[in-house]
N, CA, C and O of each residue as an XYZ file, in Angstrom:
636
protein
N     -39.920     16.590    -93.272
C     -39.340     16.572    -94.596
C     -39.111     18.010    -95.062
O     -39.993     18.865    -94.975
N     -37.374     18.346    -95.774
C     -37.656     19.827    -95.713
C     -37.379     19.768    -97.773
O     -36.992     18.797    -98.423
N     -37.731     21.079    -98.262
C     -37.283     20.935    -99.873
C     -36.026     21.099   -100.093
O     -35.690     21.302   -101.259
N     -35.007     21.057    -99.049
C     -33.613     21.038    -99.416
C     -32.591     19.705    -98.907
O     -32.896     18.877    -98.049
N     -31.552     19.748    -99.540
C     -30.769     18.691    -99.536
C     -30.448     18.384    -98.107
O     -30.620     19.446    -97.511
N     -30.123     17.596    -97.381
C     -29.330     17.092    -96.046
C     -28.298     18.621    -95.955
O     -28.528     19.497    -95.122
N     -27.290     18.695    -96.859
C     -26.306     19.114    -97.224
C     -26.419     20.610    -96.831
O     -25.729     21.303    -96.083
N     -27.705     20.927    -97.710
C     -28.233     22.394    -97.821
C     -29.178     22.846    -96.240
O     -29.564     23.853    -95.646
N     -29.196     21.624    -96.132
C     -30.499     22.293    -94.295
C     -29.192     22.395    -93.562
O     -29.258     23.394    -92.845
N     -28.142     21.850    -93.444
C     -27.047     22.069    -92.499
C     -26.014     23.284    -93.114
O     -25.383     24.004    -92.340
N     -25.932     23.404    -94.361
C     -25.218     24.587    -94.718
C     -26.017     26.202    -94.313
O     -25.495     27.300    -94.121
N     -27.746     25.698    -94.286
C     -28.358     26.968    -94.295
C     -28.182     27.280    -92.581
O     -28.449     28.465    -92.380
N     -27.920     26.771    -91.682
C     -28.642     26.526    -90.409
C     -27.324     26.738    -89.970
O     -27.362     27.323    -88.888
N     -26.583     26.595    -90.209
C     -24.965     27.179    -89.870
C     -24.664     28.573    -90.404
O     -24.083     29.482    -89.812
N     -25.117     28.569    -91.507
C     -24.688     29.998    -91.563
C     -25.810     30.982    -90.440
O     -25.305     31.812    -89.684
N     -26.820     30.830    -90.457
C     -27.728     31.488    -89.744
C     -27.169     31.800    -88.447
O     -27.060     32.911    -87.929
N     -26.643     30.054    -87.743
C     -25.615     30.228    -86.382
C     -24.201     31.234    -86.888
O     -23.782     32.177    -86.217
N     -23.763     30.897    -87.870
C     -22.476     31.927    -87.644
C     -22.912     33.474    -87.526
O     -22.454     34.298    -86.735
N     -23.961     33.682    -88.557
C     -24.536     35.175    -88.477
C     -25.095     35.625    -87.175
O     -24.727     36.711    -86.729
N     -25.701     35.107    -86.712
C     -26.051     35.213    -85.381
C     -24.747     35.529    -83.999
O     -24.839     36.449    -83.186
N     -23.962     34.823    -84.033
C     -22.604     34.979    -83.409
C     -21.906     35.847    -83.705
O     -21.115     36.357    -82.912
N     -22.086     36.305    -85.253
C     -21.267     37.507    -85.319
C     -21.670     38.492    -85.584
O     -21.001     39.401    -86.075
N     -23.280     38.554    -85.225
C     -23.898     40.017    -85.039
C     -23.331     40.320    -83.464
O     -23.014     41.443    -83.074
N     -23.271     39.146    -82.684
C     -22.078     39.052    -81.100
C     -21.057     39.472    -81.317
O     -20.324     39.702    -80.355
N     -20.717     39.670    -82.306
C     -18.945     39.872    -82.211
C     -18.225     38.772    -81.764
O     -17.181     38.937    -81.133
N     -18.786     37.352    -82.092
C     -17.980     35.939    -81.833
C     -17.921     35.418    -82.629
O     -18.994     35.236    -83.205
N     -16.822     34.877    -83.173
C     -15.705     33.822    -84.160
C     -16.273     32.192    -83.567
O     -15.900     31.684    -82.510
N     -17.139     31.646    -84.438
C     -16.953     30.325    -83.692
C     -16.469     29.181    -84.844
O     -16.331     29.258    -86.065
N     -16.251     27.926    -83.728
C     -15.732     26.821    -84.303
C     -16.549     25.891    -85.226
O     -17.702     26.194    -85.532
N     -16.138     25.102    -85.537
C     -16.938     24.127    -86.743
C     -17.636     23.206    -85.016
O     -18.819     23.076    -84.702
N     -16.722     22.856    -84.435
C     -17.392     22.215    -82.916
C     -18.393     22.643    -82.371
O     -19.424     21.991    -82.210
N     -18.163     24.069    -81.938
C     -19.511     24.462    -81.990
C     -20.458     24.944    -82.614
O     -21.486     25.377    -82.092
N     -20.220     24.918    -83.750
C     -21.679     25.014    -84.916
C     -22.033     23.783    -84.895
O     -23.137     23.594    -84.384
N     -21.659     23.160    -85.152
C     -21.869     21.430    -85.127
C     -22.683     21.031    -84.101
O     -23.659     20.327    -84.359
N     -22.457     21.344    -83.056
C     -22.803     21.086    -81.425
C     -24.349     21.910    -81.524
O     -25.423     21.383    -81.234
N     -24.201     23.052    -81.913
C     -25.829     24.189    -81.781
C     -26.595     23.576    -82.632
O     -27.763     23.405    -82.282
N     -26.037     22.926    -84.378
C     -27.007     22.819    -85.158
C     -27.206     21.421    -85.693
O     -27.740     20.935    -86.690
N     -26.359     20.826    -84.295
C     -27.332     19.026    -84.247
C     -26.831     18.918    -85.886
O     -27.593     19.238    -86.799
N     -25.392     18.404    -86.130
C     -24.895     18.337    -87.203
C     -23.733     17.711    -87.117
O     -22.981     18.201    -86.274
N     -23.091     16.271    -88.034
C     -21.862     15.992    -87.878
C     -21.082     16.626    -87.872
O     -21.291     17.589    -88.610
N     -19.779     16.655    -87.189
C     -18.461     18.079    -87.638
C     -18.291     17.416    -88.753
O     -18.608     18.012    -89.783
N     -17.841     16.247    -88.850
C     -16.949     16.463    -89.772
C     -17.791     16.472    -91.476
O     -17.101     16.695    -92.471
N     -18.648     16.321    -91.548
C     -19.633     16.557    -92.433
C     -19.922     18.129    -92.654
O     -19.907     18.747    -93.719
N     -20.093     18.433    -91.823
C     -20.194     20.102    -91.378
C     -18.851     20.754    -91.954
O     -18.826     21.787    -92.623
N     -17.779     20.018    -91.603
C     -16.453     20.941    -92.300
C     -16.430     21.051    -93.871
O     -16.095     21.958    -94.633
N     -16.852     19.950    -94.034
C     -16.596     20.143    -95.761
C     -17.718     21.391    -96.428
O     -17.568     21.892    -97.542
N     -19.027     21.793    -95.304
C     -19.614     22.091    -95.944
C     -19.155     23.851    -95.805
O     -19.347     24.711    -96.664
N     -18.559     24.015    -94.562
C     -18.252     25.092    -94.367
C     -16.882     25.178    -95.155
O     -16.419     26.276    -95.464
N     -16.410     24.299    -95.390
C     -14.884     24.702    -96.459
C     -14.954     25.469    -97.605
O     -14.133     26.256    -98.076
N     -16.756     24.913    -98.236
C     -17.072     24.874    -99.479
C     -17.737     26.607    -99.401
O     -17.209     27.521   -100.034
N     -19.157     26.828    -98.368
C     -18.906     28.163    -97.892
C     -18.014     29.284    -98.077
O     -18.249     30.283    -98.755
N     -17.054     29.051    -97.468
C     -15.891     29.428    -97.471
C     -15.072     30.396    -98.775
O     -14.684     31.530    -99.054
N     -15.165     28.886    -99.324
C     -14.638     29.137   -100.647
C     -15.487     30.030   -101.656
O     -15.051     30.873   -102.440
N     -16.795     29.642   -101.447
C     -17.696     30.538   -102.763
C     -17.876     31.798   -101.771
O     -18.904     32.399   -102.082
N     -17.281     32.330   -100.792
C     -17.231     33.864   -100.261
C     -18.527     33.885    -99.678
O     -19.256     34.855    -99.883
N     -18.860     33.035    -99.053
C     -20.469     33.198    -98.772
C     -20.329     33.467    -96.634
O     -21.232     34.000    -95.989
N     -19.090     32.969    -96.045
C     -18.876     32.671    -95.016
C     -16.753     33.122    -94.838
O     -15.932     33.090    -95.755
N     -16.537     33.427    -93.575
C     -15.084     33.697    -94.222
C     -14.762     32.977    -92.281
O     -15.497     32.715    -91.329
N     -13.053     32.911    -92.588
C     -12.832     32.185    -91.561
C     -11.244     32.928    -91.429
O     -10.496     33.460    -92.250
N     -11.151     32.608    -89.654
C      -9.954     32.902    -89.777
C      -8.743     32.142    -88.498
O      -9.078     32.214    -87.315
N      -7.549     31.535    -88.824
C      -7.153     30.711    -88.287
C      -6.291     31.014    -86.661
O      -5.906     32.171    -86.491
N      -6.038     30.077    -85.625
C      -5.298     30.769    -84.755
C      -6.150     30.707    -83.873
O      -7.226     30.112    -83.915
N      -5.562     31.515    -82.764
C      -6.242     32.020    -80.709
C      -6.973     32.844    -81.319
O      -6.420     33.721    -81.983
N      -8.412     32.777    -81.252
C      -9.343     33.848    -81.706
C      -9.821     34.262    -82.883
O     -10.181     35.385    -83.235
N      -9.779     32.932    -83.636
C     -10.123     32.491    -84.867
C     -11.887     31.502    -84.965
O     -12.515     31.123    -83.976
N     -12.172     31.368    -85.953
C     -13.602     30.682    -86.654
C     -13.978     31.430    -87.368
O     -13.537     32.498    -87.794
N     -15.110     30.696    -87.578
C     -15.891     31.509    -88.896
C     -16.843     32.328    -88.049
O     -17.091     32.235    -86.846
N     -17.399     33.304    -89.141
C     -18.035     34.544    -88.974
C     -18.066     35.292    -90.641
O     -17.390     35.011    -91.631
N     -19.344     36.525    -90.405
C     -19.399     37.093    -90.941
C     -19.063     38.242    -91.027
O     -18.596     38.596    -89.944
N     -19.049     39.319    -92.021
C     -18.871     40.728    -91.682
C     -20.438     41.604    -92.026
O     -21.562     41.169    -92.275
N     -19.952     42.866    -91.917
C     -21.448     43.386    -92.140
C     -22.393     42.790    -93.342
O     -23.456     42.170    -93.383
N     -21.199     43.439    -94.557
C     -21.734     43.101    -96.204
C     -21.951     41.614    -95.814
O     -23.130     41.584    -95.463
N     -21.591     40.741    -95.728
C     -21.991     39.356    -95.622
C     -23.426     38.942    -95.101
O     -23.900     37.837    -95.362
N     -24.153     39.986    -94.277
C     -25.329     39.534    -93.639
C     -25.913     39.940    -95.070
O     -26.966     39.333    -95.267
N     -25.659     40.543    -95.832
C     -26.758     40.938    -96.857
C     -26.785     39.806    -98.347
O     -27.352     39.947    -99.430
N     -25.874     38.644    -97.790
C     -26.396     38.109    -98.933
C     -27.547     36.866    -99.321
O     -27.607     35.703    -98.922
N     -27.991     37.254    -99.800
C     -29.635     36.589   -100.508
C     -29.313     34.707    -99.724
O     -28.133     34.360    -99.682
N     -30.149     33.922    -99.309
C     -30.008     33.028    -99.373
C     -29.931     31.882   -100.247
O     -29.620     30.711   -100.027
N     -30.398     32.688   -101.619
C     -30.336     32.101   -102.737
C     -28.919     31.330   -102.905
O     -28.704     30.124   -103.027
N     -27.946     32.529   -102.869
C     -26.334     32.507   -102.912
C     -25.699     31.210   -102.301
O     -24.798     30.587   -102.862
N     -26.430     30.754   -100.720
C     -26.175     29.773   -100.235
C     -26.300     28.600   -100.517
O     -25.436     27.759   -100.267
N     -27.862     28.256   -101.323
C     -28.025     27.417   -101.697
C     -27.664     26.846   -102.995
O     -27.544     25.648   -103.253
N     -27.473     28.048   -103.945
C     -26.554     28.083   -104.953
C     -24.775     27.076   -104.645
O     -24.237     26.205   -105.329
N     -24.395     27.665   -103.480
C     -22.931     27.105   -103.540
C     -22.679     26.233   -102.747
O     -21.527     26.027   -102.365
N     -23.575     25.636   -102.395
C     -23.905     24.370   -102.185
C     -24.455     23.106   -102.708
O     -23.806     22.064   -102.626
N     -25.961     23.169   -103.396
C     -26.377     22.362   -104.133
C     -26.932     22.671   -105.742
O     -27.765     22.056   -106.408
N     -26.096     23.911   -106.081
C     -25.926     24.022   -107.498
C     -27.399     24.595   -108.010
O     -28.210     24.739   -107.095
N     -27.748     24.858   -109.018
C     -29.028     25.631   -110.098
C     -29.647     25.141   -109.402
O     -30.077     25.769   -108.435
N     -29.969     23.761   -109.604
C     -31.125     22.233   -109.853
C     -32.587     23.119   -109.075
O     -33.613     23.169   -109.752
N     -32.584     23.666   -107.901
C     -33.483     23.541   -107.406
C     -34.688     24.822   -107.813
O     -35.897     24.836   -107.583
N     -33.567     26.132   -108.693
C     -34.195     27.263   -109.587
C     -34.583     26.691   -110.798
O     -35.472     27.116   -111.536
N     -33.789     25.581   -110.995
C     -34.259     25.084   -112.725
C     -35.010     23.852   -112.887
O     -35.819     23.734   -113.808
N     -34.775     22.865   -111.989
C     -34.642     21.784   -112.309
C     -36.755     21.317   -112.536
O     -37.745     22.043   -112.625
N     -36.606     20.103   -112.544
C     -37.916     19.105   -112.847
C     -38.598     18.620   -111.149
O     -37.932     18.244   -110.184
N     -39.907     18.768   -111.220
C     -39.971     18.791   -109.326
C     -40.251     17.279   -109.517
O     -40.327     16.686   -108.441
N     -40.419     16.530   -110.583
C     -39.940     15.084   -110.632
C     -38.848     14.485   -111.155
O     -39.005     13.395   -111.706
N     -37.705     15.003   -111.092
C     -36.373     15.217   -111.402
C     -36.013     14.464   -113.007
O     -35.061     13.703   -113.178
N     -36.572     14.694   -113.623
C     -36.507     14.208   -114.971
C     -35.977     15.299   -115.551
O     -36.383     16.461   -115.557
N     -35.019     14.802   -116.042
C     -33.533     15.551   -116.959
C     -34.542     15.921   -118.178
O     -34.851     17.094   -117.969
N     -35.057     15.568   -119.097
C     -35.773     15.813   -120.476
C     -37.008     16.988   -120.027
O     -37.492     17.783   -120.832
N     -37.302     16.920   -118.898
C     -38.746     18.051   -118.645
C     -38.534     19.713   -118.999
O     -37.752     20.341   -118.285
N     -39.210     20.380   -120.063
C     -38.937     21.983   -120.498
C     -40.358     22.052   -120.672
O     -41.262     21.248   -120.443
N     -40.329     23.166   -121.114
C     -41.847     24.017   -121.517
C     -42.233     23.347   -122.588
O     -43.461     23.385   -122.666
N     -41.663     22.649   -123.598
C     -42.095     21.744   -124.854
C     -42.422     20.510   -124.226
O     -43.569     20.138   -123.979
N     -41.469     19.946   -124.000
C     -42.227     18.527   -123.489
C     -42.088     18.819   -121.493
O     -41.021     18.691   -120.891
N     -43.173     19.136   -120.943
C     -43.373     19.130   -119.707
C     -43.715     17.718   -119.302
O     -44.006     16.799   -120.067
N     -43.628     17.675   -117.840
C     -43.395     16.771   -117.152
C     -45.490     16.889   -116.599
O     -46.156     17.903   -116.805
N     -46.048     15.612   -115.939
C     -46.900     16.289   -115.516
C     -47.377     17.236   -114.195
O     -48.496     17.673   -113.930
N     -46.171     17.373   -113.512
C     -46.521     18.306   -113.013
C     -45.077     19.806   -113.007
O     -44.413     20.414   -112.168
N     -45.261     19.772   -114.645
C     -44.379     21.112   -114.777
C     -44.617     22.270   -114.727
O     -43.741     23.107   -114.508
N     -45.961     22.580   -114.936
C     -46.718     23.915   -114.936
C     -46.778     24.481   -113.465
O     -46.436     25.596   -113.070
N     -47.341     23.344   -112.706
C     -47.358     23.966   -111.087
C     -46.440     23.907   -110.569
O     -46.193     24.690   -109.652
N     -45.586     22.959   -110.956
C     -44.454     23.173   -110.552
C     -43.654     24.301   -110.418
O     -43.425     24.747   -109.294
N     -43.094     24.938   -111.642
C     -42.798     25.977   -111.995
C     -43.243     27.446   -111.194
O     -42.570     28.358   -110.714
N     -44.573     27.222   -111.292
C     -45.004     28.194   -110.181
C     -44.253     28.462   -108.682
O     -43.598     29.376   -108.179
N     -44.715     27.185   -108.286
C     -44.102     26.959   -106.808
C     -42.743     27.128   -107.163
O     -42.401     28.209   -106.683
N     -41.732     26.570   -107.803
C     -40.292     27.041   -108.228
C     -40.065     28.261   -108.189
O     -39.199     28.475   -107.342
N     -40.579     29.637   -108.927
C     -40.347     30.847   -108.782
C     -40.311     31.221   -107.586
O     -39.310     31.675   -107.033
N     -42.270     30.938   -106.675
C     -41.940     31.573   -105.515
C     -40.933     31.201   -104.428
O     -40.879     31.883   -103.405
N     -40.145     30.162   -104.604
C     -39.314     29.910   -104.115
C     -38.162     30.809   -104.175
O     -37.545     31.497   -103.362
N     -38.103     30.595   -105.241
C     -36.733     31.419   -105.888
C     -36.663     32.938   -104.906
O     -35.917     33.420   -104.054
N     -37.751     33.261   -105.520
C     -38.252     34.898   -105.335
C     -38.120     34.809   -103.566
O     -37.459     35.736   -103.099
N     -38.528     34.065   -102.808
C     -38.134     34.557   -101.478
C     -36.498     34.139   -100.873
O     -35.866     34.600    -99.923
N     -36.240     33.325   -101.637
C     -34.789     32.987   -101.158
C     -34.180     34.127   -101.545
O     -33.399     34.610   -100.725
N     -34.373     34.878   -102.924
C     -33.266     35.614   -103.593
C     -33.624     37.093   -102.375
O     -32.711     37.865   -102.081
N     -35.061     37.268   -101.797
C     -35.433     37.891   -100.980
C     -35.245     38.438    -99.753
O     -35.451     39.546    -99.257
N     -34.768     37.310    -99.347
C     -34.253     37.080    -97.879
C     -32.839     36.999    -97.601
O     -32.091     36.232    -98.207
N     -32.474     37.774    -96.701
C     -31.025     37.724    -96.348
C     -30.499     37.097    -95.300
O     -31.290     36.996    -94.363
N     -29.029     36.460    -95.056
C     -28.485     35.537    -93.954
C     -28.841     36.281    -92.882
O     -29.583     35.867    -91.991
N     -28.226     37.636    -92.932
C     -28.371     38.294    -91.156
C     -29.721     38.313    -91.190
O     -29.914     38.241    -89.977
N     -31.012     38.363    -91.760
C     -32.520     38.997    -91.572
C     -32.814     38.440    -90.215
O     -33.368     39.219    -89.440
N     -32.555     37.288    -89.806
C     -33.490     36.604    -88.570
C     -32.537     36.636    -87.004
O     -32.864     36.333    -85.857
N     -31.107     37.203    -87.657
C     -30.116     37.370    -86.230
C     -31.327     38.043    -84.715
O     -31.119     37.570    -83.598
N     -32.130     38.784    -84.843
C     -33.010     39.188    -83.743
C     -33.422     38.256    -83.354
O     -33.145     37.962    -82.192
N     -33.996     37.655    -83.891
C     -35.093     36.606    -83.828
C     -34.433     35.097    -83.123
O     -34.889     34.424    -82.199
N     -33.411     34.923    -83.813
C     -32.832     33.610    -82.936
C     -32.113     34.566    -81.836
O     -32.377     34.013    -80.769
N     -31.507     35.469    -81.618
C     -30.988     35.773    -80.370
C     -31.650     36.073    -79.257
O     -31.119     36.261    -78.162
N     -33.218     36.144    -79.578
C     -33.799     36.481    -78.423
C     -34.073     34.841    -78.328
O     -34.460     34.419    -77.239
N     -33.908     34.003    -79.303
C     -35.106     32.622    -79.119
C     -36.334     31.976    -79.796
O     -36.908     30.887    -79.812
N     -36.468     33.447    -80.458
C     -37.935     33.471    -80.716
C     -37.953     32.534    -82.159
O     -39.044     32.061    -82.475
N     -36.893     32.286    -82.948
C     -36.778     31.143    -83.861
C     -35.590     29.809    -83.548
O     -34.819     29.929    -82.596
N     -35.556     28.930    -84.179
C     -34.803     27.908    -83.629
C     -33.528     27.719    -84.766
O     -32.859     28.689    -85.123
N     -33.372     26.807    -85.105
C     -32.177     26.114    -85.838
C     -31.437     24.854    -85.868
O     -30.340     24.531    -86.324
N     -33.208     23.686    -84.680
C     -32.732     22.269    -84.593
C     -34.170     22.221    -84.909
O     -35.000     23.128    -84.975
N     -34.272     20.890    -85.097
C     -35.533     20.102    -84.948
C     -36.188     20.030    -83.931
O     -37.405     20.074    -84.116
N     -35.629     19.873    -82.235
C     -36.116     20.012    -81.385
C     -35.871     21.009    -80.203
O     -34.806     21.612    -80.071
N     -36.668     21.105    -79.569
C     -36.758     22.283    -78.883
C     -37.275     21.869    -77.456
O     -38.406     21.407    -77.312
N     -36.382     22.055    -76.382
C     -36.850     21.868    -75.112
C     -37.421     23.301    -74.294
O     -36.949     24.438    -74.294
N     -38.626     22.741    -73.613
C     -39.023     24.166    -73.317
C     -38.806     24.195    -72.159
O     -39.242     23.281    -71.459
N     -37.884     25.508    -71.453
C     -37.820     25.693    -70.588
C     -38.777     25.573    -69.346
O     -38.293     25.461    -68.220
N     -40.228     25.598    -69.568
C     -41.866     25.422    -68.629
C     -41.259     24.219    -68.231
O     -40.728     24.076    -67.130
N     -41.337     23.167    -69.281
C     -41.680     21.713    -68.987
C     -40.180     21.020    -68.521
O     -39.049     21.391    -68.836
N     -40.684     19.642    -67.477
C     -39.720     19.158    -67.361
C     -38.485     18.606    -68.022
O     -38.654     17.625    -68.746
N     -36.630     19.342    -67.810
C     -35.527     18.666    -68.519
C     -35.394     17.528    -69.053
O     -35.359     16.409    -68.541
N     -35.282     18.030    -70.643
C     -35.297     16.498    -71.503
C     -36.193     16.517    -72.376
O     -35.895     16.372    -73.562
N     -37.517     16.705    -71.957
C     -38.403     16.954    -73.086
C     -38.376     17.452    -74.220
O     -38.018     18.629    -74.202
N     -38.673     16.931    -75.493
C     -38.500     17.840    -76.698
C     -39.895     18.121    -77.711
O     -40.882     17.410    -77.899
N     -39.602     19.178    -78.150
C     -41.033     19.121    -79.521
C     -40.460     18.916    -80.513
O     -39.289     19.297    -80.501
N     -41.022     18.170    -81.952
C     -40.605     18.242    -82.919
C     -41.348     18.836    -83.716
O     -40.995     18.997    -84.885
């Protein structure tokens, strides 16, 4: 179970793959982002359209075209992503999603909530798309649910 939307684990996990590819100097397709990050395409397109559009991801059409990033692009906050994707809700909102919950009439669990909300905030706004490009290019982080290990016999997975 992750704290973000369907929407938002496949928007975050694609961009990570595009950043990663284009710390390579490779343009890739919605096919193969789709294909690396165990994700419908065509579900995947709308999300990268939307990307796209809020400048978070850029694309380009033709023989030697996809999406990718540029330098300035690895530096933006992941906040940004999740922002233009699934909107405030998750910096503002009620962690029992009740529309009426504020500091006057709290919810009962608005106080801790809130807590845990900031530090959220505070490491997303923290962390940048390119930060982990090392890290998945050697392997050493993932970007599916499962993971076959090269030791053990083909096919096997961890979750």
């Amino acid at each position: 179970m992750g704290i973000f939307s369907k929407t938002c684990e496949y928007g975050l996990r694609a961009v990570f793959f595009i950043a990663q590819s284009s710390q390579e100097n490779k343009r890739v397709s919605i096919k193969e982002i789709a294909e690396s990050i165990h994700s419908p395409e065509a579900f995947l397109g709308k999300i990268l359209q939307n990307l796209s559009r809020a400048g978070i991801i850029r694309s380009m059409k033709g023989p030697g075209g996809g999406f990718y990033l540029d330098r300035e692009d690895m530096s933006t906050p992941l906040s940004e992503v999740v922002k233009a994707i699934d909107g405030e809700s998750l910096f503002v909102g009620c962690g029992m999603g009740l529309e009426f919950c504020s500091e006057q009439y709290p919810c009962p669990l608005h106080h801790e909530f809130k807590s845990i909300r900031n530090n959220l905030s505070e490491m997303l706004q923290k962390t940048t798309v390119g930060q982990f490009n090392d890290d998945l290019i050697k392997g050493k982080i993932l970007l599916t649910k499962s993971h076959i290990d090269p030791n053990k016999t083909r096919g096997n997975s961890l979750d």
